[in-house]
N, C-alpha and C positions, 0 to 999 in steps of 0.2 A: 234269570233275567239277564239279558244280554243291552249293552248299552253300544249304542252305534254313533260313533263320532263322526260328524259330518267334515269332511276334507273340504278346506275352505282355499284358496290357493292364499301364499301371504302377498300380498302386494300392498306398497309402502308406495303413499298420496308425497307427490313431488313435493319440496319445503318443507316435510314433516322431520323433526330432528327426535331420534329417537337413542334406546340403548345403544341399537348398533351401527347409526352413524357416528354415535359420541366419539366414539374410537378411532377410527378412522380422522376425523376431523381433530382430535387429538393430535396426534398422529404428524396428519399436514401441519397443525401450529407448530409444533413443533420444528418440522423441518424447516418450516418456513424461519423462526427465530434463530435458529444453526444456521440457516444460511445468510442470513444479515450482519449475527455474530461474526460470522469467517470473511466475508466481506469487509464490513469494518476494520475488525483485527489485519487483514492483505494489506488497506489502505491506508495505516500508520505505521505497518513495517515497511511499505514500498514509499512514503514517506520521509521515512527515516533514512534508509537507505539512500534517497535522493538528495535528502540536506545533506550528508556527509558525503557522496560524489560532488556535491555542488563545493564544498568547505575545500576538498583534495585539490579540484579543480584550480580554486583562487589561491590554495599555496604554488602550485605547479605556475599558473600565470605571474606570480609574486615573486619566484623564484629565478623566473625566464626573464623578467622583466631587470632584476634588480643584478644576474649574471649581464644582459645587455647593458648597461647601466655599468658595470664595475670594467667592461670590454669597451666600453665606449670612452671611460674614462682613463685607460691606459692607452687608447690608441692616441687619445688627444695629449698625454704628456710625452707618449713616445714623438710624435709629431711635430712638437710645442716645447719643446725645452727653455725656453724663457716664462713661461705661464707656469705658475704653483701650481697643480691638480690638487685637491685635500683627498685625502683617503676616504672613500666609500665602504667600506666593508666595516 
């Protein structure tokens, strides 16, 4: 007895989620969650990064400010010899 299997072609109804979408679709969540992860994670190191450029920043202005400030006030005693200057530094 010979048993004749009829060749059906497979074709998968659009919206149908099956074994072998699972995977796949798998697959995409995943990348998709990795790349929100690394996203996030980029935008609290390039965060960080910018608070402490911002921090270096206002020493460097702090610095420039308070050397103009220690130059301003020796120009005015060298100037000014009757006037007390108080020391700044």
């Amino acid at each position: 007895m010979q048993v004749y299997h009829e060749e059906q072609p497979h074709q998968q109804q659009a919206g149908v989620i099956s074994g072998q979408t699972l995977i796949p679709l798998s697959i995409l969540g995943g990348c998709i969650v990795t790349l929100i992860s690394l996203v996030w994670w980029l935008s609290n190191k390039f965060d960080t990064i910018d608070h402490r450029l911002e921090r270096i920043e206002m020493r460097m202005v702090d610095q420039l400010s308070r050397s103009e400030h220690e130059a301003w006030a020796l120009r005015l005693a060298r100037d000014n010899p009757q006037l007390k200057v108080p020391d700044i530094r």
